[in-house]
C-alpha positions in Angstrom: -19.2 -45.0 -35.7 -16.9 -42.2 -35.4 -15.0 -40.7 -32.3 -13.5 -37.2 -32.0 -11.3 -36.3 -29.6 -12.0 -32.7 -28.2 -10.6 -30.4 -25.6 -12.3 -28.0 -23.7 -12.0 -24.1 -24.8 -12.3 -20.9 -22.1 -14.4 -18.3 -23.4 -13.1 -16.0 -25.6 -12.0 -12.7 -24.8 -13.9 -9.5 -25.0 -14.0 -7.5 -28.3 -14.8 -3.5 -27.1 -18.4 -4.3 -28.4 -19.0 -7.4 -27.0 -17.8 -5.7 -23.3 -20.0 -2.8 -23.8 -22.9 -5.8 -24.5 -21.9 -7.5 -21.0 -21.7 -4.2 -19.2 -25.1 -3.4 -20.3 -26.1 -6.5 -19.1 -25.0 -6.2 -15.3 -26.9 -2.5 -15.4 -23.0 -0.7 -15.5 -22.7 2.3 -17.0 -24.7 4.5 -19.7 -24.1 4.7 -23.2 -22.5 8.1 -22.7 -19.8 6.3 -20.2 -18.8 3.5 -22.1 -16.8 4.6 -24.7 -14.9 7.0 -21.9 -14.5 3.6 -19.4 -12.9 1.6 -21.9 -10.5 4.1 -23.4 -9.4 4.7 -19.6 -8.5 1.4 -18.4 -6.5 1.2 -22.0 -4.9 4.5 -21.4 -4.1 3.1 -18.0 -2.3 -0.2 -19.2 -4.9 -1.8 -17.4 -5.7 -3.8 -20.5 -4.5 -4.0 -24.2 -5.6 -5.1 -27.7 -3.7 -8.3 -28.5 -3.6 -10.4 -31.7 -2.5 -14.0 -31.5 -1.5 -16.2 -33.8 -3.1 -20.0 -32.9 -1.0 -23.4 -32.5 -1.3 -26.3 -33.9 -3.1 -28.7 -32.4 -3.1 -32.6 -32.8 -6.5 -34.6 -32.3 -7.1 -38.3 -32.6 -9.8 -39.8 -34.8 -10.9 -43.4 -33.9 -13.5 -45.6 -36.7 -15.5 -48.6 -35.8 -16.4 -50.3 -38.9 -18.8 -52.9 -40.1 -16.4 -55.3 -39.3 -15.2 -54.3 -35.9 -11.9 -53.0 -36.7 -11.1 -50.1 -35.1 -8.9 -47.2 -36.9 -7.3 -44.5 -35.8 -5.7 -41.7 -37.7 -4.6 -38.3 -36.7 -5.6 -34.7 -37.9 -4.6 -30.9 -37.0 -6.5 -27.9 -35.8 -5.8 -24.3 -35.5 -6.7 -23.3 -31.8 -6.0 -20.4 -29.5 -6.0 -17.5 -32.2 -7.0 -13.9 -31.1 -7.8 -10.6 -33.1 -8.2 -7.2 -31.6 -9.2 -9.0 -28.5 -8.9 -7.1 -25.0 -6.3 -8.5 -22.7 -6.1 -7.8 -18.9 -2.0 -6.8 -18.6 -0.1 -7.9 -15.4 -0.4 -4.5 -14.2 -4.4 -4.8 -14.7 -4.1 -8.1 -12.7 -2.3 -6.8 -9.8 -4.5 -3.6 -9.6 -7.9 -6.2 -9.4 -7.0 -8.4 -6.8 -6.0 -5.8 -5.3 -9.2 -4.1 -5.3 -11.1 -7.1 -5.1 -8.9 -8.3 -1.8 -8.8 -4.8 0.1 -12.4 -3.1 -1.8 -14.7 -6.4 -2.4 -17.9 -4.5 -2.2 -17.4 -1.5 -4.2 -15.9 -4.5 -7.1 -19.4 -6.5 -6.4 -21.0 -6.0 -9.9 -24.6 -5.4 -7.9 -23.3 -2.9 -6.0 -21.8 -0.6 -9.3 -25.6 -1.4 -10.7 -27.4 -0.3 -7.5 -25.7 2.8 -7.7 -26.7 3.7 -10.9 -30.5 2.8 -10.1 -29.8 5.4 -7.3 -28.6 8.3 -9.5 -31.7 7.3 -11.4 -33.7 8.0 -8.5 -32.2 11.0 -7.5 -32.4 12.2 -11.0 -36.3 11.9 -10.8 -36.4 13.2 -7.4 -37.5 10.1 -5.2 -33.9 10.3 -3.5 -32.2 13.0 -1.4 -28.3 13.4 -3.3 -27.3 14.0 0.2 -28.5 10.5 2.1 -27.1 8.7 -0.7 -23.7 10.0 -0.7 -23.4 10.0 3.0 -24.2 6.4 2.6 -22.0 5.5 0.1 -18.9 7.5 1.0 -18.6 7.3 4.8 -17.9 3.9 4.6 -15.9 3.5 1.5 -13.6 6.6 3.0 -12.9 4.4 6.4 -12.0 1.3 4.2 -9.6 3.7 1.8 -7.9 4.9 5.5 -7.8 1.6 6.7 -6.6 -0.2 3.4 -3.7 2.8 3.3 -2.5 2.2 7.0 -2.5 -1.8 7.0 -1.9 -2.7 2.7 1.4 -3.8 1.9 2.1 -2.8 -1.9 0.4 -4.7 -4.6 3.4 -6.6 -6.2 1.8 -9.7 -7.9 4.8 -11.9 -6.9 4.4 -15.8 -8.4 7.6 -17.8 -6.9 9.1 -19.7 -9.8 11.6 -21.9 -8.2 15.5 -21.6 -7.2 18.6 -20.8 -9.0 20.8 -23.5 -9.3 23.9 -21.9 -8.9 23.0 -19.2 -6.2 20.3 -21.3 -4.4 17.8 -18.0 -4.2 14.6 -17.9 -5.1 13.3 -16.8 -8.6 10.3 -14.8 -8.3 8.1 -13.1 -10.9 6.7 -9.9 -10.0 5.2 -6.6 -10.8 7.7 -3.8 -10.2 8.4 -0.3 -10.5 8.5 -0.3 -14.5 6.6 -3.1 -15.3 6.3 -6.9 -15.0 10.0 -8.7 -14.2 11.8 -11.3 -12.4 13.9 -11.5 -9.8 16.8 -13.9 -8.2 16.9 -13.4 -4.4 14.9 -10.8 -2.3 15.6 -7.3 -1.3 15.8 -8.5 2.8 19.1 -10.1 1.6 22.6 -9.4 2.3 23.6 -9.9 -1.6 21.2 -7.3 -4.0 18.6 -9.3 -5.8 19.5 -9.8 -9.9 16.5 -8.1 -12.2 15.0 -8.9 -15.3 12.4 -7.4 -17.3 9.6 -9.6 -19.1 9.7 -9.4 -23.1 6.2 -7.9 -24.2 5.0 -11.3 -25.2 5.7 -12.8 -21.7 3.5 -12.7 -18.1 4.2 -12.7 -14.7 1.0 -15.7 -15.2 2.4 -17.5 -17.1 6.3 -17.9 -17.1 7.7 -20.7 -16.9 11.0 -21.1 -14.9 13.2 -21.5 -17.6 11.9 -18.4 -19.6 12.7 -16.7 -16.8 16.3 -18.0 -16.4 16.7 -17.6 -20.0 16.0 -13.9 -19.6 19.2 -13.0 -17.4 21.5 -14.0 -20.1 21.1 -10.6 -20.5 22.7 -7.8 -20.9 25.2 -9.7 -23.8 28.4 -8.7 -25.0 28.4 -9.1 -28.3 31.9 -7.7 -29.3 33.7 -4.8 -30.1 33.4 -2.2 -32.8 35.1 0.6 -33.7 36.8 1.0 -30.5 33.4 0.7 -28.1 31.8 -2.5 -26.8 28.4 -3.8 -28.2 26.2 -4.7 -25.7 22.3 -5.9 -26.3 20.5 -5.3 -23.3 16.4 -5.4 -22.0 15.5 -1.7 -20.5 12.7 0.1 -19.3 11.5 1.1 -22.4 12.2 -2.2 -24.6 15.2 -4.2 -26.1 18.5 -2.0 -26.9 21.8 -2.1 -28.2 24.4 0.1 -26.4 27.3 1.4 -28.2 29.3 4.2 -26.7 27.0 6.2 -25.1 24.2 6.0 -27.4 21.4 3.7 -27.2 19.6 2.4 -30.1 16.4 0.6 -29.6 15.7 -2.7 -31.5 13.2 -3.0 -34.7 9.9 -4.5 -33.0 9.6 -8.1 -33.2 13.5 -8.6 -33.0 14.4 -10.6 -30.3 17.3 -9.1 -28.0 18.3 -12.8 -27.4 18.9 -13.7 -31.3 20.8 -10.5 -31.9 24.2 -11.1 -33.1 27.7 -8.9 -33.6 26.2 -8.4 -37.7 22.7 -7.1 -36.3 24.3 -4.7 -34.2 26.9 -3.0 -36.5 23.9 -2.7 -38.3 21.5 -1.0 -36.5 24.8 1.2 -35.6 25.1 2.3 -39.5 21.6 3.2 -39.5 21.6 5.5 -36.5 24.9 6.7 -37.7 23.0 7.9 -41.1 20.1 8.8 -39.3 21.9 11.3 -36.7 24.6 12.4 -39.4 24.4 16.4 -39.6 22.4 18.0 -42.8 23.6 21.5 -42.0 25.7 23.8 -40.1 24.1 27.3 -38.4 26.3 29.1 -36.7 29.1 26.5 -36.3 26.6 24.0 -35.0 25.4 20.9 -36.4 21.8 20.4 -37.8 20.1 16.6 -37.2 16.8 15.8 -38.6 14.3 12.8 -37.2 10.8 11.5 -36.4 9.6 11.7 -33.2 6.5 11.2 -31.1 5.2 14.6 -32.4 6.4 14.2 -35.9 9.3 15.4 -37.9 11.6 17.7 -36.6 15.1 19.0 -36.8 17.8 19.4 -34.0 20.2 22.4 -33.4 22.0 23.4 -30.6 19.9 21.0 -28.2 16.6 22.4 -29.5 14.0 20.5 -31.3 12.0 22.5 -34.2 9.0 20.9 -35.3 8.6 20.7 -39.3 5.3 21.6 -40.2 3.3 20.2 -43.6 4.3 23.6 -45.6 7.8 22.0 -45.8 8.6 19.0 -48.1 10.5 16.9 -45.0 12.4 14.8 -47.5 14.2 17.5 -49.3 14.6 20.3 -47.1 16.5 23.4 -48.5 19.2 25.2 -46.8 17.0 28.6 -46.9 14.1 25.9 -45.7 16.7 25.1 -42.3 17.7 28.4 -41.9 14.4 29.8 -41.9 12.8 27.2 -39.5 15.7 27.9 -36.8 15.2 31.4 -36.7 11.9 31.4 -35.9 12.3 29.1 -33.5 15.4 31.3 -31.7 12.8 34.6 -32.4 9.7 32.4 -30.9 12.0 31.8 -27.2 12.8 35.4 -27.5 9.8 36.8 -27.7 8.3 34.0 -25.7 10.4 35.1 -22.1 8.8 37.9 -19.9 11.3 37.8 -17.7 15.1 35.6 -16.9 17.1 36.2 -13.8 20.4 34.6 -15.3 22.0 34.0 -12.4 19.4 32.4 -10.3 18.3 30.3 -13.8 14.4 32.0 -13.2 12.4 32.7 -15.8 9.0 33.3 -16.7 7.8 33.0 -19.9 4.3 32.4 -22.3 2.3 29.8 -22.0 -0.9 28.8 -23.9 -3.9 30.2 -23.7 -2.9 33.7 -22.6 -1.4 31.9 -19.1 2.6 32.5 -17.6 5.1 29.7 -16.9 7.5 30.1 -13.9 10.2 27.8 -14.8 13.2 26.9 -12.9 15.3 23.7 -14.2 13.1 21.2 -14.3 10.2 23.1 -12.1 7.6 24.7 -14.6 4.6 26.2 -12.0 2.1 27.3 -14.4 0.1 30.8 -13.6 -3.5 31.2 -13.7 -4.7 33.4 -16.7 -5.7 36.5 -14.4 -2.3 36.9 -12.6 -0.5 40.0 -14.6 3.0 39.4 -14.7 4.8 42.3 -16.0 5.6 43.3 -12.8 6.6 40.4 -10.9 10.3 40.9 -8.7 12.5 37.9 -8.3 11.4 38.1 -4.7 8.0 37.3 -5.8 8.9 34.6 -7.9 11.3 33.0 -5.2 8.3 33.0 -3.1 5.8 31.5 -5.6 8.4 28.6 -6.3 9.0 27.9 -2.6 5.3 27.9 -1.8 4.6 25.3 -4.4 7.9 22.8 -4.0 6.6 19.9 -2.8 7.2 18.5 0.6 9.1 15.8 1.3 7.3 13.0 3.0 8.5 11.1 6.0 8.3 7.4 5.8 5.8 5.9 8.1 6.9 3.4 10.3 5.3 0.0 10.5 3.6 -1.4 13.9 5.5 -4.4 14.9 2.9 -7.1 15.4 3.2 -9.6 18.4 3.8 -12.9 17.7 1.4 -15.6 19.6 
């Protein structure tokens, strides 16, 4: 007779087909929405496709023989391994209980299906649109008015422990840029210490000494040519700052295992990357790959290389060639530019007008004609659509019993 030992498993995550299976299931949704539902809470960080490697796992195997002796051995298994799995992010988990705490009916799964039944009827003409909105919406927009006047901000806070040297809490918590922790609170004399989670961590499941190991950063790692090296966690991923530049580390490296070597040589890279290929007009020409695809860099404009160019081995005439354009394109691109008042209005696509002032860009529906617009006009378009500032609301005191 042979024993086992087993654990138990959770079910596994959803794949995007075996969702669209269980959402069929409950009655959510049509075969025209699905594709469009999961693609929007993806787009919304809501959830993400992970791939986990498994851990090894020890189990015990026990044998009765004939003879009643009993032997036990060992053996391994592979468990907790994950491919192209969906994954609810900490920002996803926030947003539901949320939603479920504040909006429980609208997250009932009947409900979502009893709406859909109620399109159907409408759609056959056993239901007046009308009633059924009136039903639907009157209520939800009193709970949306309530939940805004009385919710406190989602943060997802999970209280860790305390610091041993500062005697604050440790809390982990969604915040403004993501998933982080904290040491002390924000009511405190003292500012509270912030660190953000690596991509492979959750404000679920940290443990307190991940969390502490995480405000070892930022690290000085030394000094190099003159400037200090220092690895660092920032909003958008691990980094190493030298100077004033900021070079983002290789995925997969981890900011904690960077050393002085790593650094100078990430540094060398950028260096070759950003060295100048060309000089126009006195000014320095950079090439690089960005989110758009190659481009080069002069005089703090970016000109995108198209495929008629062989990217590796552009020519000088090839350089020259793509800044002029470029300078000819923003010429003929501005209608008018009030120099002094740093106004301008200029193309857009589709046969539409930009009014752009620093960072302000108002765009101009297709039937406005500008050719004739005065700077007063434009003033007053600009003021008319700044926004306005809001006033914080204060909160009611409540009385204590």
């Amino acid at each position: 007779m042979t024993g086992l030992e087993r654990f138990s498993r959770p079910s596994s995550r959803y794949t995007e087909a075996s969702l669209v299976k269980k959402l069929e299931e409950l009655g959510i949704g049509r075969p025209s929405t699905y594709a469009p539902t999961i693609s929007t809470i993806m787009k919304r960080n809501y959830v993400e496709k992970r791939e986990k490697e498994g851990i090894k796992r020890i189990y015990q195997i026990l044998t009765l023989d004939n003879k009643d002796v009993i032997k036990q051995e060992t053996a391994s298994e592979i468990t907790g391994a994950e491919k192209n799995k969906l994954s609810p992010t900490d920002l996803g988990l926030v947003v539901t209980d949320f939603l479920k705490l504040h909006f429980e009916k609208v997250m009932d799964f009947n409900f979502t299906a009893k709406i859909e039944g109620e399109l159907d009827e409408i759609a056959a003409g056993k239901l007046k649109w009308s009633d059924m909105l009136a039903s639907f919406y009157e209520p939800f927009h009193t709970t949306i008015e309530h939940t805004l006047e009385t919710a406190e901000r989602a943060k997802g806070e999970r209280e860790l422990g305390f610091d041993a040297v500062t005697g604050k809490k440790v809390i982990a918590r969604m915040g403004r840029y993501g998933p982080m922790v904290q040491i002390g609170h924000q009511d405190e004399e003292e500012k509270p210490r912030f660190a953000k989670l690596k991509a492979s961590q959750s404000i679920e499941t940290i443990s307190f000494e991940e969390a502490l190991e995480l405000f070892k950063l930022p690290k000085d790692l030394g000094v190099y040519k003159g400037e200090d090296l220092i690895v660092n966690n920032g909003r958008f991923g691990p980094y190493v700052k030298f100077g004033d530049k900021f070079i983002s580390l290789p995925k997969g490296l981890d900011p904690m295992r960077v050393e002085i070597e790593d650094a100078i040589e990430l540094v060398k890279e950028k260096e070759a990357a950003d060295a100048p290929i060309y000089e126009y007009d006195g000014l320095p020409v950079q090439k690089g790959k960005g989110r758009f695809g190659p481009f080069i860099k002069w005089n703090n404009m970016f000109i995108n290389v198209n495929k008629k160019y062989d990217w590796d081995n552009l020519s000088d005439t090839d350089i020259v060639t793509l800044i002029e354009e470029k300078i000819q394109k923003e010429i003929d691109k501005v209608i008018h530019h009030w120099e002094a008042e740093g106004i301008k209005v200029e193309k857009a696509r589709w046969g539409r007008h930009n009014i752009v002032k620093g960072k302000t860009k108002i765009e101009l529906p297709k039937t406005v004609d500008v050719s004739g617009f005065t700077l007063e006009e434009v003033q007053a378009i600009i003021e008319k659509n700044a926004p306005k500032k809001k006033t914080a609301k204060k909160k009611a005191t409540t009385k204590k019993k």
